[in-house]
VOMI-859871 format. One record per atom (N, C-alpha, C, O): residue number from 0; residue in three letters; atom name; x negated, y negated, z. Coordinates in steps of 0.2 Angstrom, whole numbers, plus 5000, padded with zeros to 4 digits. Atoms other than C-alpha are relative to their C-alpha. Layout:
BEGIN
+--------+--------+------+------+------+------+
! kollum ! gudren ! lolo !   px !   py !   pz !
+--------+--------+------+------+------+------+
!    NUM !    ALA !   CA !    X !    Y !    Z !
...
+--------+--------+------+------+------+------+
# end
This chain:
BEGIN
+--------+--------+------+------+------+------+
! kollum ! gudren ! lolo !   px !   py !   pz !
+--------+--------+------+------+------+------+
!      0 !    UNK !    N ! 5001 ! 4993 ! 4999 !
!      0 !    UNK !   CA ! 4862 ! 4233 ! 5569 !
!      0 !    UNK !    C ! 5002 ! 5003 ! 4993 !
!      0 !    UNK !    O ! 5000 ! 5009 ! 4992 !
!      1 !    UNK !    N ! 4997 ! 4999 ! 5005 !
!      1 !    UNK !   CA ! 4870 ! 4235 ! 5553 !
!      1 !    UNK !    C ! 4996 ! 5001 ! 4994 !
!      1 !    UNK !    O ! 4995 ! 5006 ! 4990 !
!      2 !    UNK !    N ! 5007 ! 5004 ! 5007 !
!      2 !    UNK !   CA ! 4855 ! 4227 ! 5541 !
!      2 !    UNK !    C ! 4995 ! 5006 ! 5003 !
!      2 !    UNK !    O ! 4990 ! 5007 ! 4999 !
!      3 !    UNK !    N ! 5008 ! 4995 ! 4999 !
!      3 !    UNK !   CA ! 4843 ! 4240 ! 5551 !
!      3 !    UNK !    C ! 5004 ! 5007 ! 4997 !
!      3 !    UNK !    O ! 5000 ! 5011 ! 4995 !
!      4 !    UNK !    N ! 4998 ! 4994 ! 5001 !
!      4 !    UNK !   CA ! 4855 ! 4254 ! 5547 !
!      4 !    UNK !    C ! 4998 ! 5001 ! 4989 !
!      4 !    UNK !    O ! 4996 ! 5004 ! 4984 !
!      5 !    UNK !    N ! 5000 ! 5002 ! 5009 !
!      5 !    UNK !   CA ! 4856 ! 4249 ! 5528 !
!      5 !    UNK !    C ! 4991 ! 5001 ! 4998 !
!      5 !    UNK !    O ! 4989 ! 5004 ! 4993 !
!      6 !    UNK !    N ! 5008 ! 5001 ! 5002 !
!      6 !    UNK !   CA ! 4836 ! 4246 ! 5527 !
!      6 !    UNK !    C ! 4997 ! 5009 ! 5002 !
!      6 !    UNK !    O ! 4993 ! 5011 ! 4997 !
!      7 !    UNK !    N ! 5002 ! 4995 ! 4999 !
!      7 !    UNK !   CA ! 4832 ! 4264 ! 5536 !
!      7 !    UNK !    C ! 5003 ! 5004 ! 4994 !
!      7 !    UNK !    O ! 5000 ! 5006 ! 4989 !
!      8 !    UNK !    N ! 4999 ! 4997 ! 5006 !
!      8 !    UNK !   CA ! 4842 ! 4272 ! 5523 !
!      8 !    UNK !    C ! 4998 ! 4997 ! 4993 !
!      8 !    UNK !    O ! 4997 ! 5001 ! 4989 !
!      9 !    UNK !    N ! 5003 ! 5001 ! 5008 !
!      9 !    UNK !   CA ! 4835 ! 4263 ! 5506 !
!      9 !    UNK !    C ! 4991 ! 5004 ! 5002 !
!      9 !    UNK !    O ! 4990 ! 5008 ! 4998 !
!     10 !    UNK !    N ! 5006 ! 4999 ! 4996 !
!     10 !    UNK !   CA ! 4817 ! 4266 ! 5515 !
!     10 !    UNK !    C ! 5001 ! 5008 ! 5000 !
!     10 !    UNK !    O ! 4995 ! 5011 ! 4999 !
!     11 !    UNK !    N ! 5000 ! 4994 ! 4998 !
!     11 !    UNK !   CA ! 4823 ! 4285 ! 5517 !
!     11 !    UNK !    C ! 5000 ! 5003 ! 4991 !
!     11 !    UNK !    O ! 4997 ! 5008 ! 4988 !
!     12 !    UNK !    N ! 4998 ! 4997 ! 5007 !
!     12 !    UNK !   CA ! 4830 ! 4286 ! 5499 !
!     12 !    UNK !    C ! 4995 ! 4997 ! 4994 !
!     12 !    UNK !    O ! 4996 ! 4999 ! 4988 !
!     13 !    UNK !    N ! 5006 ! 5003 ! 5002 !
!     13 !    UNK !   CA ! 4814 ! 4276 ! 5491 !
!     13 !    UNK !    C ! 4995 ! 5008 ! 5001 !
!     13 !    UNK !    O ! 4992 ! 5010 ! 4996 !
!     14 !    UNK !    N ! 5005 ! 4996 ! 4999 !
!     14 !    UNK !   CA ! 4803 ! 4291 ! 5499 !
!     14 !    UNK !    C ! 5005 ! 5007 ! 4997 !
!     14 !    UNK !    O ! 5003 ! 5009 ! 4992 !
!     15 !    UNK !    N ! 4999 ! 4995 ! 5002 !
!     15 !    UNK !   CA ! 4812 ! 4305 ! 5496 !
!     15 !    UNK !    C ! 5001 ! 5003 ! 4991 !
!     15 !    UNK !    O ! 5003 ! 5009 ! 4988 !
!     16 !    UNK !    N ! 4999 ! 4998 ! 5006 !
!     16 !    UNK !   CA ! 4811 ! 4303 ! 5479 !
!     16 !    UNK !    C ! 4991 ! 5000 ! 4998 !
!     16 !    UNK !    O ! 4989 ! 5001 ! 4992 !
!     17 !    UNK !    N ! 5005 ! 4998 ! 4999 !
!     17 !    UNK !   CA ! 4792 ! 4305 ! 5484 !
!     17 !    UNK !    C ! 4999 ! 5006 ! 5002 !
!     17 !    UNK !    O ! 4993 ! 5007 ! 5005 !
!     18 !    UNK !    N ! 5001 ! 4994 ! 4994 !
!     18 !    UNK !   CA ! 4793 ! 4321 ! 5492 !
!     18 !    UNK !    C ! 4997 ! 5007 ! 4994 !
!     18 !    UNK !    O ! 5001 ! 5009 ! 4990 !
!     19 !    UNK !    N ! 5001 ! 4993 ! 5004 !
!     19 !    UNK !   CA ! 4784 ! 4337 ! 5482 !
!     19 !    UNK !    C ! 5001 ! 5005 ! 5005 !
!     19 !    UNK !    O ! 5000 ! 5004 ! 5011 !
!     20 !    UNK !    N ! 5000 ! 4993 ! 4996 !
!     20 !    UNK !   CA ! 4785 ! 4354 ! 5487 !
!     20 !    UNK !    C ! 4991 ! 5003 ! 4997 !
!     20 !    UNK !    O ! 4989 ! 5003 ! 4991 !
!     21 !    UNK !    N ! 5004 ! 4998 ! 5002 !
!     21 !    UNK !   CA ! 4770 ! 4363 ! 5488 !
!     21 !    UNK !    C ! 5000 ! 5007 ! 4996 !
!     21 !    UNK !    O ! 5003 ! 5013 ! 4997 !
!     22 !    UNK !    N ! 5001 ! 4990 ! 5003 !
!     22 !    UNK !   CA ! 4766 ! 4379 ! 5477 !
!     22 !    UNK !    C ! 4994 ! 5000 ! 4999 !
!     22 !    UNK !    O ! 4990 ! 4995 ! 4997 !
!     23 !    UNK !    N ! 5006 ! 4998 ! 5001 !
!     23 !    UNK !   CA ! 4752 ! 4389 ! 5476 !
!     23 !    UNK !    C ! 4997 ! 5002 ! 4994 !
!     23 !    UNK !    O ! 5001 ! 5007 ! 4992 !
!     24 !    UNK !    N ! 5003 ! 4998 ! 5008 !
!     24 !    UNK !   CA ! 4742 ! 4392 ! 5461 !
!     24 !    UNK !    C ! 4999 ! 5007 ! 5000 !
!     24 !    UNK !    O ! 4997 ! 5010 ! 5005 !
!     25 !    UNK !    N ! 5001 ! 4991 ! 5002 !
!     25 !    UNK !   CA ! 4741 ! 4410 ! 5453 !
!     25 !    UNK !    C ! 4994 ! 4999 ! 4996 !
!     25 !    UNK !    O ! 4991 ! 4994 ! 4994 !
!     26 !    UNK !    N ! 5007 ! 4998 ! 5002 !
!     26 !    UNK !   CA ! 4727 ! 4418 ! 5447 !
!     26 !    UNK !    C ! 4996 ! 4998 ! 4995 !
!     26 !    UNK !    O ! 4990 ! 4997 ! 4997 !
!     27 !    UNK !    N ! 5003 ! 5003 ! 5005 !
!     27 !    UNK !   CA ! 4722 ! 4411 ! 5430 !
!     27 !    UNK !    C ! 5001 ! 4991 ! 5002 !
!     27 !    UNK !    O ! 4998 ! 4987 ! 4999 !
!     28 !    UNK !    N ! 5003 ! 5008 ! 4997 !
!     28 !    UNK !   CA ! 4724 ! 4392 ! 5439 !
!     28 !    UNK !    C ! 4995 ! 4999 ! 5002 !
!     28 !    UNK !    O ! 4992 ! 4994 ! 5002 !
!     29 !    UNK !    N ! 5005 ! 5004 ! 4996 !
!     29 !    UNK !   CA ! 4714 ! 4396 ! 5450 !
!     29 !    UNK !    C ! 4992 ! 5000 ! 4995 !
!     29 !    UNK !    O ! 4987 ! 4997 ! 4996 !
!     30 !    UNK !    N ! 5006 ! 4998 ! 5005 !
!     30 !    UNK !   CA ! 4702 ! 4402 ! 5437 !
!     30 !    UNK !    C ! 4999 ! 4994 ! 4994 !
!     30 !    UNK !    O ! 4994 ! 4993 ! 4992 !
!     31 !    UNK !    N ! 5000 ! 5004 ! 5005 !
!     31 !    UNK !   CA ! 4706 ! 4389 ! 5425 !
!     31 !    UNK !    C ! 4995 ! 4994 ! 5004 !
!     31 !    UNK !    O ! 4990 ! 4993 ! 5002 !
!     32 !    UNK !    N ! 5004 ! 5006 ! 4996 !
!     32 !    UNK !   CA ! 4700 ! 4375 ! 5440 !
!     32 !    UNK !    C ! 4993 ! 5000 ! 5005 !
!     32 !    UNK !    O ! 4990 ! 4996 ! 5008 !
!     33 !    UNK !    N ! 5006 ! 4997 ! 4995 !
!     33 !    UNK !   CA ! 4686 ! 4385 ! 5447 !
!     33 !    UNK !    C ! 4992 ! 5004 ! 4998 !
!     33 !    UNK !    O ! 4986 ! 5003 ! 5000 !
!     34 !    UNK !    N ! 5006 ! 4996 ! 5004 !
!     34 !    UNK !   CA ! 4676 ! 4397 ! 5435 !
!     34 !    UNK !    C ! 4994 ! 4995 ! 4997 !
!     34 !    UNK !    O ! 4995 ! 4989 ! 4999 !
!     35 !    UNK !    N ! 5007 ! 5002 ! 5002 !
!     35 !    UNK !   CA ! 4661 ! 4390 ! 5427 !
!     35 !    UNK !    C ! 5002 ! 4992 ! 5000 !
!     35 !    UNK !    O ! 5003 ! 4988 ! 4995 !
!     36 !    UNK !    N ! 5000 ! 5008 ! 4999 !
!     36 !    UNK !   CA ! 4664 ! 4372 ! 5433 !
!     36 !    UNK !    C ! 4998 ! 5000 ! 5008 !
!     36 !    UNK !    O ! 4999 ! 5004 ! 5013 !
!     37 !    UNK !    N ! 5005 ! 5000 ! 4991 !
!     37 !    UNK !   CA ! 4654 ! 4364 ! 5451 !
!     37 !    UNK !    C ! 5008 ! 4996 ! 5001 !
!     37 !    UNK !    O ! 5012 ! 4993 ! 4997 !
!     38 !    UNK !    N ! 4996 ! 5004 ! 4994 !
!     38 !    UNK !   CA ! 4668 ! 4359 ! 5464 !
!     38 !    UNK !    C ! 4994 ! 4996 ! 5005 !
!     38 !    UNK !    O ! 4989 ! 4998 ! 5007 !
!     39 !    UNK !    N ! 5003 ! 5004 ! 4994 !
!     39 !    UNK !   CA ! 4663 ! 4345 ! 5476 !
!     39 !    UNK !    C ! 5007 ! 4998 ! 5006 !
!     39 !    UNK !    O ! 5013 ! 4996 ! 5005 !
!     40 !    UNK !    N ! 4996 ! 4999 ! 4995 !
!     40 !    UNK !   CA ! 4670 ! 4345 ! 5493 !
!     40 !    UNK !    C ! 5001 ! 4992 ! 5001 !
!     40 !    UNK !    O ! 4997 ! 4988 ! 4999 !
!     41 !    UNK !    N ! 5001 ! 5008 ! 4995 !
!     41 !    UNK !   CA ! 4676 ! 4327 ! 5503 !
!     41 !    UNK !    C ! 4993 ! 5000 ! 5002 !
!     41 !    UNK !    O ! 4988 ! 5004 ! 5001 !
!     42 !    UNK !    N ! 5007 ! 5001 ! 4997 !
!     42 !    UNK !   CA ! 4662 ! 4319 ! 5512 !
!     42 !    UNK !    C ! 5000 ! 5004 ! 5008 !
!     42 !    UNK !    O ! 4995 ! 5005 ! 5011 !
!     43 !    UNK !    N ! 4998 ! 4998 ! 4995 !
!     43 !    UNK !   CA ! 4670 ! 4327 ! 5528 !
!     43 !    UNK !    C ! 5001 ! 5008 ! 5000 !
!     43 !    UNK !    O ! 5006 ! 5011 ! 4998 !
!     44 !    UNK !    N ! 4998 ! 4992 ! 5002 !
!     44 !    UNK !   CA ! 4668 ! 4348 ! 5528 !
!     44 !    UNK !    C ! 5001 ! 5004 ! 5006 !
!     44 !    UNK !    O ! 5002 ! 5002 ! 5011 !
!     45 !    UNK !    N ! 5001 ! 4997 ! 4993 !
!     45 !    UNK !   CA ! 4667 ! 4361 ! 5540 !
!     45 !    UNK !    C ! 4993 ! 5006 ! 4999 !
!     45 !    UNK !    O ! 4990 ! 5009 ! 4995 !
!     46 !    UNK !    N ! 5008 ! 4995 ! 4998 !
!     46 !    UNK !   CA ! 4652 ! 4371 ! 5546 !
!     46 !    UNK !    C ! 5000 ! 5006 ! 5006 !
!     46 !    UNK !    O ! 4998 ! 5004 ! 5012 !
!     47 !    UNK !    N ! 4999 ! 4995 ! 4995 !
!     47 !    UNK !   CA ! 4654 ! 4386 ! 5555 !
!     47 !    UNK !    C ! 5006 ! 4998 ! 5008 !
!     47 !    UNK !    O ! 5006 ! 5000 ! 5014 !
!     48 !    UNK !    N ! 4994 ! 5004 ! 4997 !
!     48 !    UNK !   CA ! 4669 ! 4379 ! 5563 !
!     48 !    UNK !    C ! 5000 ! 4991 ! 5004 !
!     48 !    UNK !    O ! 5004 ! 4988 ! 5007 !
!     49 !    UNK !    N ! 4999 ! 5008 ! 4997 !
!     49 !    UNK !   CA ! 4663 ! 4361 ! 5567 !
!     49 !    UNK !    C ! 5000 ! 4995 ! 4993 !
!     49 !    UNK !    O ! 4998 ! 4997 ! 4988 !
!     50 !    UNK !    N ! 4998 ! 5006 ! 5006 !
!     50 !    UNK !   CA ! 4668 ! 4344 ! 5555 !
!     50 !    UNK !    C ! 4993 ! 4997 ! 5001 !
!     50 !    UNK !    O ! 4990 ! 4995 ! 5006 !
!     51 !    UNK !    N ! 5004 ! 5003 ! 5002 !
!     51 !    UNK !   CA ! 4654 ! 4339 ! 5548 !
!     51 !    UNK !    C ! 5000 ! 4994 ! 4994 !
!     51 !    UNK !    O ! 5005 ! 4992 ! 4990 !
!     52 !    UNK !    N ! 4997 ! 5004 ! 5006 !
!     52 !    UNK !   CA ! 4650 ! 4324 ! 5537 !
!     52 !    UNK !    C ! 4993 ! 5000 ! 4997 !
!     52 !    UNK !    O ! 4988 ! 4998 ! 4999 !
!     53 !    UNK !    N ! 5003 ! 4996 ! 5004 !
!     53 !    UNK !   CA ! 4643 ! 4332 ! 5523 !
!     53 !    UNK !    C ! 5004 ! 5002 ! 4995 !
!     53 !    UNK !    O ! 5009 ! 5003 ! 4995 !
!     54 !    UNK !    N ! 4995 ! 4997 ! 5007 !
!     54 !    UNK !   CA ! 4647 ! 4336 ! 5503 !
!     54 !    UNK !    C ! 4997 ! 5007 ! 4999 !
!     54 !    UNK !    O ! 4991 ! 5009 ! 4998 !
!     55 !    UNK !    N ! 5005 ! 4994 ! 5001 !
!     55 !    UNK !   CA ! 4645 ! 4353 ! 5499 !
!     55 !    UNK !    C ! 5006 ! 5002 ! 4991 !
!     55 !    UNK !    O ! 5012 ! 5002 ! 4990 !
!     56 !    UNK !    N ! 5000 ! 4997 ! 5009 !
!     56 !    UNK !   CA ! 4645 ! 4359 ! 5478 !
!     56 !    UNK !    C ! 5000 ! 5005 ! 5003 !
!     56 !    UNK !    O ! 4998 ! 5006 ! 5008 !
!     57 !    UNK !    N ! 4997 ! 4992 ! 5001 !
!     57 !    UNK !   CA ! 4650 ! 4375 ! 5475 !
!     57 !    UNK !    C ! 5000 ! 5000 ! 4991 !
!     57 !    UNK !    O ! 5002 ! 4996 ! 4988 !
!     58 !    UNK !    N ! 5000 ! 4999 ! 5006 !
!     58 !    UNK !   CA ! 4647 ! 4382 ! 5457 !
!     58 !    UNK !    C ! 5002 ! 5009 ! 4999 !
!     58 !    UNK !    O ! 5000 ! 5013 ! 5003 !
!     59 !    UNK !    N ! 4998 ! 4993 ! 5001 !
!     59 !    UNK !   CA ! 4656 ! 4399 ! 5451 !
!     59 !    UNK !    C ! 4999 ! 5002 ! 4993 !
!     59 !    UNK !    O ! 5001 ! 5000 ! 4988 !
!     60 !    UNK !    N ! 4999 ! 4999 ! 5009 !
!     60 !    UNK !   CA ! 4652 ! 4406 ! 5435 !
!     60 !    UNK !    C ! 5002 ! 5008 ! 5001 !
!     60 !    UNK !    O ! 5002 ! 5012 ! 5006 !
!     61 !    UNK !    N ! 4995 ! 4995 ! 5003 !
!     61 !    UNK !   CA ! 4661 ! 4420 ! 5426 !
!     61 !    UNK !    C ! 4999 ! 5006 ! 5003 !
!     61 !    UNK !    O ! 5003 ! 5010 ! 4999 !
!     62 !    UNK !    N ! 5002 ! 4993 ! 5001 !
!     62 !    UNK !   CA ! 4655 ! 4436 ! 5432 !
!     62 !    UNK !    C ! 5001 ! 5001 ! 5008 !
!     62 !    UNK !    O ! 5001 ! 5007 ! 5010 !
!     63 !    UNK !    N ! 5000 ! 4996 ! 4990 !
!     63 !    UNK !   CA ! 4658 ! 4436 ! 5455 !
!     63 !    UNK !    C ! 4995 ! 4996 ! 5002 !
!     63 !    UNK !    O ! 4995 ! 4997 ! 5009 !
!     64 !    UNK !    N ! 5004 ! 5003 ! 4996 !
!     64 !    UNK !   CA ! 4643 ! 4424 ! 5458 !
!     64 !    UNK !    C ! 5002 ! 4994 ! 5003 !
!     64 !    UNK !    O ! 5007 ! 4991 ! 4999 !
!     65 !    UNK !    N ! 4997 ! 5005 ! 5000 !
!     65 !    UNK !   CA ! 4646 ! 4409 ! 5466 !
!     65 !    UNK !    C ! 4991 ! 4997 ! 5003 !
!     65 !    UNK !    O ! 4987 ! 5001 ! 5005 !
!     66 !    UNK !    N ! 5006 ! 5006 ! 4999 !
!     66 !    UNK !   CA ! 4629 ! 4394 ! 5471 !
!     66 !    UNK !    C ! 5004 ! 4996 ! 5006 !
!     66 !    UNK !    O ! 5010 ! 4995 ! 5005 !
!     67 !    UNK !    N ! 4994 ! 5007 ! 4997 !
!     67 !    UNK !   CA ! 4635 ! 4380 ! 5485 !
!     67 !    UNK !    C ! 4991 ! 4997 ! 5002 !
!     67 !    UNK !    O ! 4985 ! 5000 ! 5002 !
!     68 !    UNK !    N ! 5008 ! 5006 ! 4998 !
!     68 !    UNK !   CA ! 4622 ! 4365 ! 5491 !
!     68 !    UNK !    C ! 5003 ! 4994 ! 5005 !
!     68 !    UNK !    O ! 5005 ! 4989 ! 5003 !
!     69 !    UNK !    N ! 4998 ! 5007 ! 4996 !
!     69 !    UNK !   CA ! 4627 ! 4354 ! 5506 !
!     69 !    UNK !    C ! 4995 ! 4995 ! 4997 !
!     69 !    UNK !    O ! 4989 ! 4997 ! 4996 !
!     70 !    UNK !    N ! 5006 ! 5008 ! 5000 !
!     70 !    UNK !   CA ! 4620 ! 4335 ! 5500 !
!     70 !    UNK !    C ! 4997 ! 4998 ! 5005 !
!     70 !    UNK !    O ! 4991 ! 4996 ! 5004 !
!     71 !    UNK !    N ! 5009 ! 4999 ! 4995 !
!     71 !    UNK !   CA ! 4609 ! 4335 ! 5515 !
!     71 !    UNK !    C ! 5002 ! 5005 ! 5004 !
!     71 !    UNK !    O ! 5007 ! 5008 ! 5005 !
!     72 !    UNK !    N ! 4998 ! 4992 ! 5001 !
!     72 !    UNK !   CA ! 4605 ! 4349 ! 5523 !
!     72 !    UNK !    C ! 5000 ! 5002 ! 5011 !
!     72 !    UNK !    O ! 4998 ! 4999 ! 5016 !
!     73 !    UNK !    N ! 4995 ! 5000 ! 4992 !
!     73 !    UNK !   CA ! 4613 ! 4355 ! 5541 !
!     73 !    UNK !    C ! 4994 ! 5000 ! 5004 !
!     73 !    UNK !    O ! 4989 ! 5001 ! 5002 !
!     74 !    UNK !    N ! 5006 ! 4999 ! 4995 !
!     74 !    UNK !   CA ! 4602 ! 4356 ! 5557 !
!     74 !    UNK !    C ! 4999 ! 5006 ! 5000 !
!     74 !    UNK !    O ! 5004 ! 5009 ! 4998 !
!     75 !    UNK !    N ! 4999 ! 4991 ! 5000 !
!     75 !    UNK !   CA ! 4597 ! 4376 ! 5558 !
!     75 !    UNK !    C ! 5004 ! 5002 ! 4995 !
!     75 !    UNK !    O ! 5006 ! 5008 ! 4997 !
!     76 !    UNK !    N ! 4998 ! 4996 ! 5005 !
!     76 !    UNK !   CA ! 4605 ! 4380 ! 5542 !
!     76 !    UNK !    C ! 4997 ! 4996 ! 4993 !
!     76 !    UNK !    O ! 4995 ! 4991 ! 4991 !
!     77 !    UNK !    N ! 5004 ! 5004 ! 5008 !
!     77 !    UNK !   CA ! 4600 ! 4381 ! 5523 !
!     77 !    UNK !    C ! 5007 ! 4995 ! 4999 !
!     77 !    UNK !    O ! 5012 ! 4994 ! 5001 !
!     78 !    UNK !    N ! 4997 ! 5003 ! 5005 !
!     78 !    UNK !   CA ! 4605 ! 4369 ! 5512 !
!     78 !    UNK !    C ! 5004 ! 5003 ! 4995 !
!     78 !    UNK !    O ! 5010 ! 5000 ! 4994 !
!     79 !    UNK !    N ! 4997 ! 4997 ! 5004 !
!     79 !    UNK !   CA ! 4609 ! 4380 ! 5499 !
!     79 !    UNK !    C ! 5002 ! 5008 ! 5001 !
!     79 !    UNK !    O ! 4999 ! 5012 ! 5003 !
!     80 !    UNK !    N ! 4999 ! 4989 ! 4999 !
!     80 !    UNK !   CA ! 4617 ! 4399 ! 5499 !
!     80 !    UNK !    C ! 5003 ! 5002 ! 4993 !
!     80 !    UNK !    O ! 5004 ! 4998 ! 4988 !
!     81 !    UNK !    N ! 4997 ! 4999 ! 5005 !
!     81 !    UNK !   CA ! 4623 ! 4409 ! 5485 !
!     81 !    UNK !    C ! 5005 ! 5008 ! 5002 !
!     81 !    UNK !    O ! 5006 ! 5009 ! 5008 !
!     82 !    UNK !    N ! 4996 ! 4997 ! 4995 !
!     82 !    UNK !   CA ! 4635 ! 4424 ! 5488 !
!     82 !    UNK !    C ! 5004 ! 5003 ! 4992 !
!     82 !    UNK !    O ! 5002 ! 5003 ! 4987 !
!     83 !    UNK !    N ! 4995 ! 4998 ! 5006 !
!     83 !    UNK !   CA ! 4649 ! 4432 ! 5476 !
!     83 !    UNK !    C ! 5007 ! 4997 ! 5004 !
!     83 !    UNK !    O ! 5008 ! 4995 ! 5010 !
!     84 !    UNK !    N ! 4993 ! 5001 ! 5000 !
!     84 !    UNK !   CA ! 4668 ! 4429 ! 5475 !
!     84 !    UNK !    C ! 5004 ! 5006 ! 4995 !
!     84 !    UNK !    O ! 5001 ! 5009 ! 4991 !
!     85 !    UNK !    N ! 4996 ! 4996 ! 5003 !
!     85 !    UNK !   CA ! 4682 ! 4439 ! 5470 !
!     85 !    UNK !    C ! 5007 ! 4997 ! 5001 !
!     85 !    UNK !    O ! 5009 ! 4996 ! 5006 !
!     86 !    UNK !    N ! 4989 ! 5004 ! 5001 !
!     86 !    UNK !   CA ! 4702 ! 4431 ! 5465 !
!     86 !    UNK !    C ! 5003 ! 5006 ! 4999 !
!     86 !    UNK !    O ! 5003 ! 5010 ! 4993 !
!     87 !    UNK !    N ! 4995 ! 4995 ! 5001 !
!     87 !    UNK !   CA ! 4714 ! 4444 ! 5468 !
!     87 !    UNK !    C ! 5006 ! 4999 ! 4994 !
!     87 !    UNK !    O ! 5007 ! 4994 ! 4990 !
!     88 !    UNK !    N ! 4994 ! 4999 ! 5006 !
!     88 !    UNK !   CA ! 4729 ! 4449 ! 5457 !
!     88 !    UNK !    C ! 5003 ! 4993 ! 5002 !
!     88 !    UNK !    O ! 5003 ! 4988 ! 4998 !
!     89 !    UNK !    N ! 4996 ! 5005 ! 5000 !
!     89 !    UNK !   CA ! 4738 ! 4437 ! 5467 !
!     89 !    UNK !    C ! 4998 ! 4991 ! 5003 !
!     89 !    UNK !    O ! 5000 ! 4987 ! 5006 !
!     90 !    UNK !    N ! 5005 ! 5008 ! 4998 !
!     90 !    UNK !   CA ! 4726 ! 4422 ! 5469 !
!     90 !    UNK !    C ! 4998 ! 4999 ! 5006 !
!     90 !    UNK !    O ! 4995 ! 4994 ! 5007 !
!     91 !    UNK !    N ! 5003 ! 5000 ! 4994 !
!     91 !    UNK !   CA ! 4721 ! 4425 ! 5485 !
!     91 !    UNK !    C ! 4991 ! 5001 ! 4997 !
!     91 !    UNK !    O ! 4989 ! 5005 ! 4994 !
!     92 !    UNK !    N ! 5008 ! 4999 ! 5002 !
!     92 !    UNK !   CA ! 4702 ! 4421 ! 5483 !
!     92 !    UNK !    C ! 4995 ! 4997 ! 5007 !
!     92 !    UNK !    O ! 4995 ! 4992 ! 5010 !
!     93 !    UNK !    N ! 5005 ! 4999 ! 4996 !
!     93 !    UNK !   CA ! 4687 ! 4428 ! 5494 !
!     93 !    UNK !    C ! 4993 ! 5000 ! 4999 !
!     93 !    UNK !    O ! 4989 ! 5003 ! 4996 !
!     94 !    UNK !    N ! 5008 ! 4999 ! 5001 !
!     94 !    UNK !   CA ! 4669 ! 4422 ! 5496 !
!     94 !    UNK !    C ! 4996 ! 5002 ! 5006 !
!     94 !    UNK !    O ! 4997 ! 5000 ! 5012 !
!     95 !    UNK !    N ! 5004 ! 4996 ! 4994 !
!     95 !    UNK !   CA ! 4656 ! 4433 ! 5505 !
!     95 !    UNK !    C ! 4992 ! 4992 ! 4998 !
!     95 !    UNK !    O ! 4992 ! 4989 ! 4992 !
!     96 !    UNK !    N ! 5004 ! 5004 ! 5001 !
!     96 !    UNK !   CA ! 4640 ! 4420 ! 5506 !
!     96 !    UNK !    C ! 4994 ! 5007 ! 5006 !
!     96 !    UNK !    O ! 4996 ! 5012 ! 5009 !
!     97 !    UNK !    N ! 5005 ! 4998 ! 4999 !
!     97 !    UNK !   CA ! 4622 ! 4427 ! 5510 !
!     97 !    UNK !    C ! 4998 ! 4998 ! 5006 !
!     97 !    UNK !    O ! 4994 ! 5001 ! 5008 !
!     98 !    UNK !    N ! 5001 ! 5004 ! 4994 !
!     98 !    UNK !   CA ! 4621 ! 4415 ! 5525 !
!     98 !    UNK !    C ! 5006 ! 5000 ! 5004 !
!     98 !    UNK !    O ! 5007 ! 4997 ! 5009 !
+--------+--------+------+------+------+------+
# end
C-alpha cells in the first residue's frame, strides 16, 4: 500500500509540473494570429450546430472582410461564404457571415 501511495504522488508531481493555466489573448494577438493570414480548422467542425467532418479556411484581411471555404462542400449549404468581422477593444471577436 505504501509503494502505491509513493507512486501516486511522483505521478501527481511529474504532471503538475505540466499543468498551464489558460489566458486569453487581447486584441492585437488576436490580430497578430488572425489578420491577413488563412486559418484552417481540424478536420472535425461544426455546422449549424451539428459535428461534422469537414476543414473549413477562413481568410481575414485587414479592413472587416473575412472569406471561409469548407474542403468539401456540405449537403444544402455553400461551400464558401464571406461576411465581415469586427475585434473589440477587449478581444472579443464577432463574425456576421452572409449565409
Amino acid at each position: 500500500m505504501k509503494n502505491i501511495a509513493v507512486f501516486v504522488l511522483l505521478v501527481l508531481a511529474c504532471f503538475s509540473g505540466f499543468a498551464v493555466n489558460l489566458v486569453s489573448m487581447n486584441r492585437k494577438q488576436v490580430e497578430q494570429a488572425f489578420v491577413n493570414k488563412t486559418a484552417v480548422s481540424t478536420p472535425t467542425d461544426n455546422l449549424n450546430g451539428h459535428t461534422i467532418d469537414n476543414t473549413f479556411s477562413m481568410f481575414l484581411d485587414g479592413h472587416g472582410k473575412i472569406w471561409g471555404k469548407m474542403a468539401h462542400k456540405p449537403a444544402n449549404q455553400p461551400q464558401m461564404d464571406e461576411g465581415v468581422y469586427t475585434i473589440k477593444r477587449d478581444s472579443t471577436f464577432y463574425i456576421t457571415w452572409q449565409h
